[in-house]
C-alpha positions as semicolon CSV with decimal commas, in nm:
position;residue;x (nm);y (nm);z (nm)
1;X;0,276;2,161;0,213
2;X;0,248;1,909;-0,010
3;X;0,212;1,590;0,198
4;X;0,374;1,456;0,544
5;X;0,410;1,172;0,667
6;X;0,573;1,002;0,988
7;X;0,776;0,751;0,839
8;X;0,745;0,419;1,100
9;X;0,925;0,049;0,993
10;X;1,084;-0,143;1,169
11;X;1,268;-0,498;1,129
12;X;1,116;-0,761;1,301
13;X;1,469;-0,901;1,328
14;X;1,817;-0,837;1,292
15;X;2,154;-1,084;1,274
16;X;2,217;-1,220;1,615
17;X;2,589;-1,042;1,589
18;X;2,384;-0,703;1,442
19;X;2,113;-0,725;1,730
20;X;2,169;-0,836;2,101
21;X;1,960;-1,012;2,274
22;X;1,822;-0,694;2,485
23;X;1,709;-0,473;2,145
24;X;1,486;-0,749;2,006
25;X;1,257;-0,675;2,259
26;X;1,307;-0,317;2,189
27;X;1,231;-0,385;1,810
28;X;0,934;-0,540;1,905
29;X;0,819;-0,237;2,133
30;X;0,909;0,022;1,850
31;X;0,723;-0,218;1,612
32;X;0,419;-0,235;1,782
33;X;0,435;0,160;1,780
34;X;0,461;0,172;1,461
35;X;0,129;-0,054;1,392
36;X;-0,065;0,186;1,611
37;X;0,111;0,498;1,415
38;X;-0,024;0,299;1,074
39;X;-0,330;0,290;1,213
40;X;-0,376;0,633;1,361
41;X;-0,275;0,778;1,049
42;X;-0,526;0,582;0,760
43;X;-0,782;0,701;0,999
44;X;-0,670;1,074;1,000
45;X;-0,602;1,107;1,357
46;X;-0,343;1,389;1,372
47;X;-0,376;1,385;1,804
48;X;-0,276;1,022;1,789
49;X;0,005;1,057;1,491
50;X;0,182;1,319;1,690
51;X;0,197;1,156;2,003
52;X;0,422;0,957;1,858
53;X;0,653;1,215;1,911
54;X;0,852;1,376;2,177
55;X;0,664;1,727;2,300
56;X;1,054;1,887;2,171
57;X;1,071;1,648;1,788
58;X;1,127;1,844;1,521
59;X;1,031;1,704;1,148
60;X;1,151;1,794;0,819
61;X;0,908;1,685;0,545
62;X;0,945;1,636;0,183
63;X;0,905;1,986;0,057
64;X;1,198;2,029;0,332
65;X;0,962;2,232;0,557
66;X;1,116;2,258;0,906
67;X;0,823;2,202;1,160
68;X;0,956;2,229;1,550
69;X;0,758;2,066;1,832
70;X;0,434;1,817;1,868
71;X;0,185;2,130;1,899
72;X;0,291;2,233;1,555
73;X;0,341;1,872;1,431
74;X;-0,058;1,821;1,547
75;X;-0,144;2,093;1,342
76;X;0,024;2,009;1,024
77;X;-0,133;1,644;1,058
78;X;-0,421;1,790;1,129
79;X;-0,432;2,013;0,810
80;X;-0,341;1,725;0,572
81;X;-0,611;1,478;0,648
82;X;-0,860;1,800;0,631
83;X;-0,740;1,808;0,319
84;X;-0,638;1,511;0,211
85;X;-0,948;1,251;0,329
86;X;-0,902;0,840;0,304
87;X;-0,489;0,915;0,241
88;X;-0,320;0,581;0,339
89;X;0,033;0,527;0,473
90;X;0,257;0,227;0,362
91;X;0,615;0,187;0,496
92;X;0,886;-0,016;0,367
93;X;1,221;-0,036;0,617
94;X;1,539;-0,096;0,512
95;X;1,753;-0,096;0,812
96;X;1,650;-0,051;1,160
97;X;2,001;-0,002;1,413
98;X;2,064;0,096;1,784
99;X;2,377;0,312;1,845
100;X;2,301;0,383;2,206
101;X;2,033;0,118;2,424
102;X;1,834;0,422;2,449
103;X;1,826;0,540;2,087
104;X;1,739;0,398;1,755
105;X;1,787;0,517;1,351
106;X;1,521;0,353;1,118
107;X;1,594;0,453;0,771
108;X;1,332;0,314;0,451
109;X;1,044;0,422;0,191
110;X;0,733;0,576;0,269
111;X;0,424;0,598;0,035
112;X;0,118;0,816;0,096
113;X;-0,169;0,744;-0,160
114;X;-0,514;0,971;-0,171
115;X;-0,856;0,854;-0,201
116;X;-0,916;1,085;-0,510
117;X;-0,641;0,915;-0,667
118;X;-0,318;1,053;-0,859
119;X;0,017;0,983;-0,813
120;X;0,090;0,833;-0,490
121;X;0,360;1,036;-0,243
122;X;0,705;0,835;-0,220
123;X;0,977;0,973;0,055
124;X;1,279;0,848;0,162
125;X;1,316;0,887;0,562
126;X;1,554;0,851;0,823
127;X;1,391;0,852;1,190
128;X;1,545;0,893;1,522
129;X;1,383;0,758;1,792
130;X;1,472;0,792;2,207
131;X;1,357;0,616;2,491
132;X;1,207;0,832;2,763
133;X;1,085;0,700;3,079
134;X;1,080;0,363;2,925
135;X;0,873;0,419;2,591
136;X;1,007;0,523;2,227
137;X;0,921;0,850;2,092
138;X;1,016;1,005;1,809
139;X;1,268;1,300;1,818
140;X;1,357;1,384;1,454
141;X;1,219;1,276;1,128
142;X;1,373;1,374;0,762
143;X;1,249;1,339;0,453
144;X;1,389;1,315;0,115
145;X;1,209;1,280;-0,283
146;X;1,285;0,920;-0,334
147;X;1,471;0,821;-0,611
148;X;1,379;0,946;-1,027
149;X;1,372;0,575;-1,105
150;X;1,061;0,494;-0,914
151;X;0,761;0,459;-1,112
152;X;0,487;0,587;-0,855
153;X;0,381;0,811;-1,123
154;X;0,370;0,616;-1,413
155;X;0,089;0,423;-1,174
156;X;-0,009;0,726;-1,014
157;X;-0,360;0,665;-1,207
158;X;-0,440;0,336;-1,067
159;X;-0,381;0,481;-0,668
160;X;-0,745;0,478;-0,617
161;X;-0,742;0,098;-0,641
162;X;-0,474;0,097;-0,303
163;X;-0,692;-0,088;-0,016
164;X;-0,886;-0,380;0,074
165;X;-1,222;-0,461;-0,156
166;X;-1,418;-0,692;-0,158
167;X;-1,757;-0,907;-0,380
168;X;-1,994;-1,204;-0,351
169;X;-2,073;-1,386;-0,636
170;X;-2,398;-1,569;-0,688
171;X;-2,303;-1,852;-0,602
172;X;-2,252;-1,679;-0,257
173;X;-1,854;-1,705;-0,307
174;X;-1,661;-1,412;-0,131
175;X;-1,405;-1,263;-0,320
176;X;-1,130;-1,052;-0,171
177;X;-0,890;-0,777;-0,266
178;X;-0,621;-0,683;-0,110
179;X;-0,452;-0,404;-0,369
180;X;-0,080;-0,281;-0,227
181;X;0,182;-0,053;-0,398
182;X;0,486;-0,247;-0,387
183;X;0,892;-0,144;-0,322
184;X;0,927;0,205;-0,349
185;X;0,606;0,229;-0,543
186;X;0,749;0,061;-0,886
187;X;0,465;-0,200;-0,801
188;X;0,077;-0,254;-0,755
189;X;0,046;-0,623;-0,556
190;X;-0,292;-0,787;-0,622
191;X;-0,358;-1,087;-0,330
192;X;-0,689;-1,215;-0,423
193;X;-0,871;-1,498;-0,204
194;X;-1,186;-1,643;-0,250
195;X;-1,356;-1,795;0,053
196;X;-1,655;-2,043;-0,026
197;X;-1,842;-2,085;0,334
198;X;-1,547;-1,864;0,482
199;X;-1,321;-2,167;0,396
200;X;-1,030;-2,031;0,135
201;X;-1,090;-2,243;-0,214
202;X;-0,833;-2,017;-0,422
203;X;-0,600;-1,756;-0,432
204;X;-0,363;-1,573;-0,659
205;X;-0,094;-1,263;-0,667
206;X;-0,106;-1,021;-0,960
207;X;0,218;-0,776;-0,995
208;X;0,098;-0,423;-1,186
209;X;0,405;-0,239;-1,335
210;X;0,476;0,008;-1,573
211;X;0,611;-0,141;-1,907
212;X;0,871;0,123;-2,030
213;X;0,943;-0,046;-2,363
214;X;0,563;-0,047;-2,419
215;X;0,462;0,274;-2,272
216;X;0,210;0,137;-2,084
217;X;0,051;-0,042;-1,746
218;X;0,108;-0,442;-1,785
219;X;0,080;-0,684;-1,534
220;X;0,130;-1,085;-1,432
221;X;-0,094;-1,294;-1,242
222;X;0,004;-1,624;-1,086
223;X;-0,281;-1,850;-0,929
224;X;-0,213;-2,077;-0,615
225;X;-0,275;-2,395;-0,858
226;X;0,024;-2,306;-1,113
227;X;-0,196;-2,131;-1,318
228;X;-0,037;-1,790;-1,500
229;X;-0,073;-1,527;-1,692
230;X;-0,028;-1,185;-1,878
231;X;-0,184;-0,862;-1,894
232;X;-0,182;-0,554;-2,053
233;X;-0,384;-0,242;-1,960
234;X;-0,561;0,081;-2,119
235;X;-0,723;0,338;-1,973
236;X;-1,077;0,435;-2,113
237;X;-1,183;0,732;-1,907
238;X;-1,277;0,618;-1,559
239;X;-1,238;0,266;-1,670
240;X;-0,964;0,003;-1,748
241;X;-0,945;-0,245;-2,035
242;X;-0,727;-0,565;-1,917
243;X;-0,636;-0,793;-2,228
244;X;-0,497;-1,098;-2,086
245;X;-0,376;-1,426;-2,196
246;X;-0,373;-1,722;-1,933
247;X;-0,188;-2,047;-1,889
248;X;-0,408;-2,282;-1,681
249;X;-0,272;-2,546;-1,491
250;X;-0,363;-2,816;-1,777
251;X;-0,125;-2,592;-2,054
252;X;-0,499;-2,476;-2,199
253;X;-0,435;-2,136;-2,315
254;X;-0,734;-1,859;-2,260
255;X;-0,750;-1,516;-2,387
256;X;-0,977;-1,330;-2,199
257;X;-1,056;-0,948;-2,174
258;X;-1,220;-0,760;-1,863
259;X;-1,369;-0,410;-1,729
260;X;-1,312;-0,217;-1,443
261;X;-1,534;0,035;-1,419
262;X;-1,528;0,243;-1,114
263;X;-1,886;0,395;-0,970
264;X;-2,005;0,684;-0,878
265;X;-2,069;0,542;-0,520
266;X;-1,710;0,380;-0,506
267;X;-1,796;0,085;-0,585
268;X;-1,627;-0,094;-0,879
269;X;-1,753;-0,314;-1,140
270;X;-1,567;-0,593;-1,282
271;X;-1,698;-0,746;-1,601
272;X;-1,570;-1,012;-1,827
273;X;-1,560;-1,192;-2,194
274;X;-1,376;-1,417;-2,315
275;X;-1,364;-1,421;-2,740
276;X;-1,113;-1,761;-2,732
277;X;-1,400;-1,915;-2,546
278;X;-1,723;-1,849;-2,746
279;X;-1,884;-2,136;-2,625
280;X;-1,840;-2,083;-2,257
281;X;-2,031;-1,814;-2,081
282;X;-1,899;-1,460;-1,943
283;X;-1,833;-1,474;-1,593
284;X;-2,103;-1,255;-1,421
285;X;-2,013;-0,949;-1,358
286;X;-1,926;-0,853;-1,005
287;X;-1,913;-0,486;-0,761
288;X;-1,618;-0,468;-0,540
289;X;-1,679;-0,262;-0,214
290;X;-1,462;-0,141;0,041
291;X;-1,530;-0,380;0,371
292;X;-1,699;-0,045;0,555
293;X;-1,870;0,085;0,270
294;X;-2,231;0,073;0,270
């Protein structure tokens, strides 16, 4: 098998005409599941994943594997994370309905991406769930390749940067990451914050796509102040080169050029120059962490 997923999403909300008043609680309920099912499953708990479904669910992955029952379901979890350590789940729903009070279809994108990097996993899904004895369970999943369009694997080399990171300047500034493929996995969303005495000073969103017409990785950034600017990426073994151009609030235009270089520890260092600028100094370089690494 080549990867599984359960495939959880779930609107928050629906049309009042589209969702009566008695299923909002119920999409709140199935919602919450989902959360836990999120959780379980980026911490490679396969007991926990399949108790999300019914003892009787059946599941039908991507490679279109039929697997009957939670005992085998348990098992087939349990093989993936043994193989397949740090893999994260990311759901996007697209339609959440319920044709009976006591049954629900949730239909939407899944993407799986691996610690050791690589293409990420991208599934289409379509879930029914059931109410038994007042909870939801799951009693079928299917999954299908997600469209040819997507460009998971044009990006597939920057999955190890998928997750939450984090630095502290000299100055004692925090910086964080939060690194998130995007719809259907055309995307890489960048949210960075940086907290000065845990009080948020800045913030920006960077967009990472694959530039067809270029053949290549190429991204925008867009500070909270107005700020913007353009990027285009090369890979130099287990680093990346970023050549960017920047718009700052004040219409002062900066080129700039930075490093990621990833470490043998998992660690990542970022350095900077910036030849527009000779006068100014680099920014020092800085190592993003994951929040539990040590």
């Amino acid at each position: 098998m080549k990867r599984c997923t359960l495939l959880f999403a779930f609107l928050a909300s629906l049309t009042p005409f589209r969702l009566p008043a008695a299923d909002a609680s119920d999409s709140a309920a199935i919602a919450a599941i989902g959360e836990a099912y999120v959780q379980a499953f980026n911490q490679g708990d396969a007991k926990a994943v399949s108790a999300f479904w019914l003892p009787n669910a059946d599941y039908v992955d991507l490679d279109g594997v039929h697997h009957k029952g939670r005992e085998a379901i348990t098992k087939l979890f349990a093989d993936f994370f043994a193989a397949n350590k740090g893999a994260q789940v990311r759901i996007d729903s697209e339609a959440l309905s319920f044709p009976t009070p006591d049954t629900a279809v949730e239909d939407g994108v899944s993407v799986v991406t691996f610690a050791r990097g690589g293409a990420p996993s991208v599934a289409r899904y379509s879930n029914l769930f059931v109410r038994k004895d007042g909870k939801w369970f799951l009693a079928t999943v299917r999954e299908t390749p997600a469209a040819s369009s997507d460009r998971s694997a044009e990006l597939g080399a920057l999955g190890w940067m998928i997750g939450d990171w984090q630095a502290v300047t000299k100055q004692g500034e925090k910086i964080l990451l939060s690194v998130q493929p995007g719809p259907n996995g055309n995307f890489l969303i960048i949210r960075r914050t940086t907290l000065s005495n845990n009080t948020p000073v800045s913030g920006s969103i960077q967009w990472v796509a694959w530039d067809a017409s270029a053949g290549g990785v190429r991204s925008w950034d867009f500070e909270d102040d107005g700020g913007f600017g353009e990027s285009q990426w090369k890979q130099q073994g287990d680093s990346w080169i970023l050549d960017s151009v920047h718009t700052l609030r004040n219409g002062t235009k900066i080129s700039s050029s930075q490093t990621l270089a990833r470490n043998k520890d998992g660690s990542v260092t970022v350095s900077s120059a910036n030849p527009a600028t000779k006068d100014q100094k680099a920014p020092d370089a800085l190592v993003f962490t994951h929040p539990t690494q040590k």
